[in-house]
C-alpha positions as CSV (number, residue, x, y, z in Angstrom):
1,X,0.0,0.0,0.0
2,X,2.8,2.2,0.9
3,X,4.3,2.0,-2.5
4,X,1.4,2.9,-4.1
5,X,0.4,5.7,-2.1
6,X,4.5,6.7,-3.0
7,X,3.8,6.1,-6.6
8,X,1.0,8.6,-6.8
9,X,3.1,11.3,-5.1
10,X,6.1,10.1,-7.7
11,X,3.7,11.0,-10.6
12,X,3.4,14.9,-9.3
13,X,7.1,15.2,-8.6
14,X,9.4,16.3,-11.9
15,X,11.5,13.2,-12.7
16,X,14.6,14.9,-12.0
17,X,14.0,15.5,-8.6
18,X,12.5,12.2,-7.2
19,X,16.0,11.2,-5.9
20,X,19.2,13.5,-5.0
21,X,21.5,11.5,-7.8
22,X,19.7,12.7,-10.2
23,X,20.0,16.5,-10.5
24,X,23.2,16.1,-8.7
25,X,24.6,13.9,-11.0
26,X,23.9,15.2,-14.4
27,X,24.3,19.0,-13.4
28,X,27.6,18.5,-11.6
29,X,28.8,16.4,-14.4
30,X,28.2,18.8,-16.8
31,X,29.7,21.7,-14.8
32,X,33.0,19.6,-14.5
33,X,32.9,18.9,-18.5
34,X,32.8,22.6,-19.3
35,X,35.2,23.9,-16.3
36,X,37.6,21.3,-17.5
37,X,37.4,22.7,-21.0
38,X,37.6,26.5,-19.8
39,X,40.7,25.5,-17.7
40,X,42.5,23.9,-20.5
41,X,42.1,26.9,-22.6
42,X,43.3,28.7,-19.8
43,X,46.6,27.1,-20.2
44,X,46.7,27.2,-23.8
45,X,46.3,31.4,-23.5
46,X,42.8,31.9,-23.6
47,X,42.4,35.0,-21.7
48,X,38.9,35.9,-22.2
49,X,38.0,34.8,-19.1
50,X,35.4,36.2,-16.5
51,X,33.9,35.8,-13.1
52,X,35.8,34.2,-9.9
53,X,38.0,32.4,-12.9
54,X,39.0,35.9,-14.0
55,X,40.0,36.9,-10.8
56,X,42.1,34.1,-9.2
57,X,42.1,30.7,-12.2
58,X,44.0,28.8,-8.9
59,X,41.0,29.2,-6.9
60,X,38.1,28.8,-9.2
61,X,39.5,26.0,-10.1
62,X,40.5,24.1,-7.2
63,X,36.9,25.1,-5.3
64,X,34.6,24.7,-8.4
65,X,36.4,21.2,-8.3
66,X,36.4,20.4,-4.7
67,X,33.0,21.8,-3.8
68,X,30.7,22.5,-6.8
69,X,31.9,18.9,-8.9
70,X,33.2,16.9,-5.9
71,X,30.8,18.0,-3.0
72,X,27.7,18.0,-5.7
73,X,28.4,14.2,-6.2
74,X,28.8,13.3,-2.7
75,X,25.5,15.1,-1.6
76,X,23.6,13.2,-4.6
77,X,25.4,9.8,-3.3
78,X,24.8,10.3,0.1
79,X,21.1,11.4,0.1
80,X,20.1,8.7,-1.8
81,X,22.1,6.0,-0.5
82,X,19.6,6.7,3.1
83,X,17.6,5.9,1.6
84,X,18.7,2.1,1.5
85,X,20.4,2.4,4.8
86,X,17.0,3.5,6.4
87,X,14.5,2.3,4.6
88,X,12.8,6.2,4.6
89,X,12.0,7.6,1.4
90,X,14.8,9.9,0.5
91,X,14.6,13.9,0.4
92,X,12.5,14.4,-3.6
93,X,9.8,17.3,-4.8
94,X,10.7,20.8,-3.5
95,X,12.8,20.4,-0.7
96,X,15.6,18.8,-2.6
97,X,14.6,21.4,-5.5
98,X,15.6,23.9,-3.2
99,X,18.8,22.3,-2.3
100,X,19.5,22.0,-5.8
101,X,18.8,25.5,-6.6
102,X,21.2,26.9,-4.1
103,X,24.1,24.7,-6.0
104,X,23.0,26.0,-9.3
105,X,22.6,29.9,-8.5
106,X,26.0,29.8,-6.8
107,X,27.8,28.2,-9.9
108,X,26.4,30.8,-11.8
109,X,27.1,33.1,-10.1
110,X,31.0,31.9,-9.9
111,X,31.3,32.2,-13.6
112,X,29.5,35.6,-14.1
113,X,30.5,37.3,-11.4
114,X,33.9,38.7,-9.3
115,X,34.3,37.2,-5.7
116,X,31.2,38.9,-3.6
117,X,29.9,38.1,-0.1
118,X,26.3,37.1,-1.4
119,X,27.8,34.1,-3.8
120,X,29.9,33.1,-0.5
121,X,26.0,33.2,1.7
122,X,24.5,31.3,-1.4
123,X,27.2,29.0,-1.5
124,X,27.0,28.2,2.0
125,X,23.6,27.2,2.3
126,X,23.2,23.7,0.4
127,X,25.6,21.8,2.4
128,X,24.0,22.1,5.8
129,X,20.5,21.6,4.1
130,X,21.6,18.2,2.7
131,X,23.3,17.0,6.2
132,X,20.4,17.8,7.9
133,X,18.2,15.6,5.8
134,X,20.9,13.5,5.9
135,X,21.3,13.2,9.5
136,X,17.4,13.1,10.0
137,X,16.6,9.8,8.7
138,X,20.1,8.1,10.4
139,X,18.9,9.5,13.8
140,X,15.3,8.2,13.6
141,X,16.7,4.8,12.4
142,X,19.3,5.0,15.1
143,X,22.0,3.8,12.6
144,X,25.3,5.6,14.1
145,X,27.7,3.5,12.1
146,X,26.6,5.9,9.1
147,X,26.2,9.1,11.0
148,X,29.5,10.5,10.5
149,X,28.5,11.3,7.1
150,X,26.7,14.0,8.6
151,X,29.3,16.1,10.3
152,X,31.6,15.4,7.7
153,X,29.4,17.6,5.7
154,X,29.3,20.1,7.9
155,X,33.4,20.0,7.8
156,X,33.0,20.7,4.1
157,X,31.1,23.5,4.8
158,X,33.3,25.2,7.3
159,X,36.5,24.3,4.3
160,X,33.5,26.1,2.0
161,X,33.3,29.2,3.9
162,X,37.2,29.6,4.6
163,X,37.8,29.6,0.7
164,X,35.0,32.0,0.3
165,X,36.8,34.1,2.6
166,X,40.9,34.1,0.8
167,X,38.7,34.9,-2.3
168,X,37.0,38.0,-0.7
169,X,40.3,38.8,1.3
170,X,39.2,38.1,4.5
171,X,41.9,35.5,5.8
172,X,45.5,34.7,5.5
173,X,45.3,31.4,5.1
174,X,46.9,29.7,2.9
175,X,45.2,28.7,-0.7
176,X,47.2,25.6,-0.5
177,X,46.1,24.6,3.1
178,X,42.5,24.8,2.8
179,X,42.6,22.9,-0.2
180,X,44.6,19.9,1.0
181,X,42.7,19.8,3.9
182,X,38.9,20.0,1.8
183,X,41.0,16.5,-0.5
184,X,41.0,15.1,2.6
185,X,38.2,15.2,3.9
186,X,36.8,13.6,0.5
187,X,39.3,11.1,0.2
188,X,38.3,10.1,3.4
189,X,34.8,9.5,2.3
190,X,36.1,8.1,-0.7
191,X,38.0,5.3,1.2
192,X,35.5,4.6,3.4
193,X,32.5,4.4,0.6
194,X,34.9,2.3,-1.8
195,X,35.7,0.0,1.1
196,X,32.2,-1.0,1.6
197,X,31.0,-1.2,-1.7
198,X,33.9,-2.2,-4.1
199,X,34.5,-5.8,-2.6
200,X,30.6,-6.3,-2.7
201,X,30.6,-5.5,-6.3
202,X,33.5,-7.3,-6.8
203,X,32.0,-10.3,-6.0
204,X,28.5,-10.0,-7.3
205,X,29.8,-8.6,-10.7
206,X,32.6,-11.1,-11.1
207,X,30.2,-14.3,-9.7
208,X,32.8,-15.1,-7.9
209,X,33.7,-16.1,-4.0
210,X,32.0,-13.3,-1.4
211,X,35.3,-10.7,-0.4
212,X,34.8,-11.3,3.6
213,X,36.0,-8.3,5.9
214,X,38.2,-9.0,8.4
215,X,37.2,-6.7,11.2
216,X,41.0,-5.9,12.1
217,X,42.2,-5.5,8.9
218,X,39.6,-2.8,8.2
219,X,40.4,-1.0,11.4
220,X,43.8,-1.0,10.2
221,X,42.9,0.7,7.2
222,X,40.5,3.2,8.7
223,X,42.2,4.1,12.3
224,X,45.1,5.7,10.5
225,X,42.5,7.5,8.1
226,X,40.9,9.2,10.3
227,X,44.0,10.2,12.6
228,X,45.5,11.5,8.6
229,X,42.4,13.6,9.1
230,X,42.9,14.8,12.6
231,X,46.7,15.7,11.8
232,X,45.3,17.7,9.2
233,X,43.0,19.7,10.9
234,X,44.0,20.9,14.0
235,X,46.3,22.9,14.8
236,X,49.5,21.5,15.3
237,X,53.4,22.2,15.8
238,X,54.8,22.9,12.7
239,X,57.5,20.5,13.8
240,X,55.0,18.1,15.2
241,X,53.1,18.0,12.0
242,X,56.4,17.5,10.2
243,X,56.6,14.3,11.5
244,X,52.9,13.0,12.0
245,X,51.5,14.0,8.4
246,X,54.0,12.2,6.1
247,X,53.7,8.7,8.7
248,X,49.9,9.0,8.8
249,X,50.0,9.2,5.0
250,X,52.5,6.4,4.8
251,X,50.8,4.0,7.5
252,X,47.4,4.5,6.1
253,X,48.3,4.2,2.5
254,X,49.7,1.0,3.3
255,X,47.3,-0.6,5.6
256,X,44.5,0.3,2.6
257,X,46.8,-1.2,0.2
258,X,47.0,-4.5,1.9
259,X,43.1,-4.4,2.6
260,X,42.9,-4.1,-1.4
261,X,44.9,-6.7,-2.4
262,X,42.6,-9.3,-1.0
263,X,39.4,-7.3,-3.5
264,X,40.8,-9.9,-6.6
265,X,41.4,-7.0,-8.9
266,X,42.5,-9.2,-12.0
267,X,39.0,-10.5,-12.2
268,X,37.5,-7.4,-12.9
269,X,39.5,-6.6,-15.8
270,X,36.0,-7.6,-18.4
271,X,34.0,-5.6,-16.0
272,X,34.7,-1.9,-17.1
273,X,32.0,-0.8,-14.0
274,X,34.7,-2.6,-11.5
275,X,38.2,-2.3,-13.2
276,X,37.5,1.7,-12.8
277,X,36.7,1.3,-9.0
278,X,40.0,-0.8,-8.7
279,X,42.2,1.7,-10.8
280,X,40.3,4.8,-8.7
281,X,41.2,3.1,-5.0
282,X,44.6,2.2,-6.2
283,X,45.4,5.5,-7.7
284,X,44.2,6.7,-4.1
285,X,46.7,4.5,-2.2
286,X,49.6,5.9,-4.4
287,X,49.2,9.4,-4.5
288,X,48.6,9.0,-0.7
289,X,52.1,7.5,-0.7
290,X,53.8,10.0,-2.7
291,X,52.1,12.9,-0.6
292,X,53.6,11.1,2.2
293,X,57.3,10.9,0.3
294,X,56.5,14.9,-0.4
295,X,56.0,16.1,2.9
296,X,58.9,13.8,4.2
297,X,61.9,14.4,1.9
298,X,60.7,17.4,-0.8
299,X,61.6,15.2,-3.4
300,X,58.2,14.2,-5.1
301,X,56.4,16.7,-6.6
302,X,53.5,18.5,-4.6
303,X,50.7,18.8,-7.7
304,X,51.5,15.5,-9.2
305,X,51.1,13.3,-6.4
306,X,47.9,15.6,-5.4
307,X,46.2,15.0,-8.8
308,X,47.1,11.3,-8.7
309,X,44.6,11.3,-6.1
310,X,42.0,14.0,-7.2
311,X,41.9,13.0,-11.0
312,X,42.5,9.7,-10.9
313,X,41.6,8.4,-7.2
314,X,38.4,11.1,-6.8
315,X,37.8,11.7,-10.2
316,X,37.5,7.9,-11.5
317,X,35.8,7.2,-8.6
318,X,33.1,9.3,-9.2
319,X,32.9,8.9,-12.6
320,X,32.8,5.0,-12.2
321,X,30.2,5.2,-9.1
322,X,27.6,7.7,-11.1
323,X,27.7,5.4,-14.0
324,X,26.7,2.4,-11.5
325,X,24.4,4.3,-9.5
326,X,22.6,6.1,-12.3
327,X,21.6,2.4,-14.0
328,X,20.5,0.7,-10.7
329,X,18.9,3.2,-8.9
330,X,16.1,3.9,-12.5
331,X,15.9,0.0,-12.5
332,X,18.0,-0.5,-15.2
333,X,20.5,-3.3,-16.2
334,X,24.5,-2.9,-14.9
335,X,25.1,-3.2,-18.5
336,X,27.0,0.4,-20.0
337,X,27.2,1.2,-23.4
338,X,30.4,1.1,-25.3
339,X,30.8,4.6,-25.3
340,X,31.1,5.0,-21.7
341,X,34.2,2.2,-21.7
342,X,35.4,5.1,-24.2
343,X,34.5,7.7,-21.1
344,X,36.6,5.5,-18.4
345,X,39.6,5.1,-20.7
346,X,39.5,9.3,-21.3
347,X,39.3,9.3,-17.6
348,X,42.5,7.0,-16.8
349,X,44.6,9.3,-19.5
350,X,43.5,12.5,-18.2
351,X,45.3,11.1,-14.7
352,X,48.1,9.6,-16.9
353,X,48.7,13.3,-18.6
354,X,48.1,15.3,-15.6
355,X,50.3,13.0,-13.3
356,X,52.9,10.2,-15.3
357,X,53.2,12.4,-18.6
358,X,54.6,15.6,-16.8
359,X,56.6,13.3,-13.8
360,X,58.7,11.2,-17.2
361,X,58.9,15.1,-19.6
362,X,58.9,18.4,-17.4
363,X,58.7,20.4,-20.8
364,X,55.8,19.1,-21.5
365,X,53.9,20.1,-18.3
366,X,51.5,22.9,-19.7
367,X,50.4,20.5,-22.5
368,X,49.9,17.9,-19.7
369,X,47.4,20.4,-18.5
370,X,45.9,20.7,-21.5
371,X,45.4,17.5,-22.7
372,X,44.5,15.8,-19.1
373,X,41.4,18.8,-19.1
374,X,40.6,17.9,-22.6
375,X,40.1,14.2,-21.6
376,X,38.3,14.6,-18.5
377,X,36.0,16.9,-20.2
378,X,35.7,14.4,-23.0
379,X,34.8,11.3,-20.7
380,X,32.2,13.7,-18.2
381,X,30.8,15.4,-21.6
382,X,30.0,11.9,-22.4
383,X,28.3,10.5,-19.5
384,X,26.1,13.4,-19.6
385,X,24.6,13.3,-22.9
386,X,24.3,9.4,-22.5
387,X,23.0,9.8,-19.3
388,X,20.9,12.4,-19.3
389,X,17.0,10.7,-20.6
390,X,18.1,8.0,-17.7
391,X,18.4,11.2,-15.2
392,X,15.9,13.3,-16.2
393,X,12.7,10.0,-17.1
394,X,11.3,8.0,-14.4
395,X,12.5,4.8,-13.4
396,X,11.9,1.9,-16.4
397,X,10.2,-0.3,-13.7
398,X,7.7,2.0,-12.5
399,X,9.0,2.1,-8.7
400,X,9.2,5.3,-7.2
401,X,12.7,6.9,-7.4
């Protein structure tokens, strides 16, 4: 009865907004195809540029990726997935309309207009809207093992606000802080979200042996995670810090890569929905490691081992995850189409040019820009066009969502 009372509410709800992946996905998708393409014309001299990307490119881009792509994602992933942890209907219709909208105004607003306190307010507001219909749900169901979600959120928020304010001149801090503290926070969430569902699909989508999880080995991976975040943001000695970041990177790095040796990797490699899961958590694990070789020694370059875990450990994550997510939650087959195997191969270039290309030829760093933004434009630009009628149509099977 409940699902047909749901049903008849479905039918008055816009397509696009009976589940959080949906506008989330497609929308932030497309903003990271077109950034991508206006930041690799940066690099190749385009100066006719305007907004927040006209007045600092380094910030635009690093928070229109962290926050407006990266934190778009997570919000559509998170408030529907509560939907399955709970068993309540997720947030749909007007409230997550108006969630949406906030998103959408403020990334406007960053590429038509020069940094401004009202962008920064706008901006503010659809993170603490989606963790409190995030957290609602958990509470009620009393499921704290999937609360922490929640405040992490609100973390993102407060990393939000503090590079609203080095954009409007109201803080010190440095660029370069704030943003390796907001990747993370994300590739916390990243670790912990691939380490629940990547040996689960493992098995199911190579019909293979069930992935157990040994209780201690996952402890091992997470303990140090979290302390990595810790280290990160409090304030610590300088000299403390020194020594704590570069051993948290290292120890955690390691304990994840032993927990993902056990996920049979060289099973997936006919399965182009896991062998990008696999290549995004590995990737994760070694820029992790070469962070942790940076902040120990100097030797490792900051940005490339940074963007080995943004572009290809974030970045194929997401791409990989929305391309799951998007079939089974509009009750469709796990089957892609060719052309999105043509979207995941982009992907793992773009990391290859932005990381291994510049690492092996120095002189070719500004067209590793280039060509890494071209790709990863090229693989997002696709999943949006293919995507979008599954996005934007209700779900083939007639259930609500």
């Amino acid at each position: 009865m409940m699902q047909i009372l749901d049903s008849e509410k479905e039918q008055k709800i816009l397509p696009l907004f009976r589940l959080a992946f949906r506008p989330f996905f497609l929308a932030a998708s497309m903003l990271s195809a077109v950034s991508m393409l206006l930041w690799g014309g940066f690099w190749a001299g385009n100066t006719a540029l305007s907004g927040y990307m006209y007045s600092n490119p380094i910030w635009w881009h690093s928070h229109e990726m962290l926050f407006g792509f990266t934190g778009a994602i997570i919000i559509g992933f998170l408030l529907t997935a509560v939907q399955n942890w709970t068993g309540n209907p997720g947030v749909r219709g007007w409230k997550l309309a108006v969630i949406f909208a906030f998103w959408l105004i403020a990334r406007l607003g960053m590429f038509t207009s020069t940094p401004h306190v009202l962008w920064m307010v706008i901006d503010l507001m659809w993170m603490p809207l989606a963790a409190g219909f995030l957290a609602q749900p958990i509470i009620m169901r009393r499921q704290w093992n999937n609360l922490f979600f929640a405040p992490l959120i609100v973390l993102m928020t407060v990393l939000n606000a503090l590079f609203h304010l080095i954009a409007l001149g109201g803080s010190d801090i440095p660029l370069r802080a704030v943003s390796f503290a907001t990747v993370m926070v994300i590739s916390v969430i990243v670790l912990v979200v691939g380490g629940r569902v990547i040996p689960f699909f493992t098995w199911r989508g190579t019909h293979t042996e069930q992935i157990t999880r040994i209780k201690g080995l996952e402890y091992g991976a997470l303990v140090p995670s979290w302390l990595l975040l810790l280290n990160v943001l409090l304030p610590l000695p300088e000299q403390v810090s020194a020594f704590t970041l570069p051993a948290l990177l290292a120890v955690a790095s390691i304990m994840h890569l032993i927990r993902f040796v056990r996920w049979r990797t060289l099973s997936t490699i006919r399965v182009p929905l896991l062998w990008l899961l696999h290549f995004a958590y590995l990737a994760m694990i070694v820029g992790m490691l070469l962070l942790a070789e940076h902040y120990s020694t100097g030797r490792m370059n900051y940005s490339i081992a940074l963007h080995i875990v943004t572009v290809g450990g974030i970045g194929c994550m997401i791409l990989a995850m929305i391309a799951r997510v998007s079939l089974g939650h509009t009750g469709r087959a796990l089957q892609i189409k060719p052309i999105i195997v043509v979207a995941f191969v982009a992907l793992v270039l773009a990391t290859l040019s932005r990381t291994l290309l510049i690492a092996l030829q120095p002189t070719m760093t500004i067209q590793g820009y280039i060509i890494s933004a071209g790709l990863w434009a090229l693989a997002f630009a696709i999943f949006s066009v293919v995507y979008c009628p599954i996005l934007t149509q209700p779900r083939i099977d007639g259930r609500p969502g």
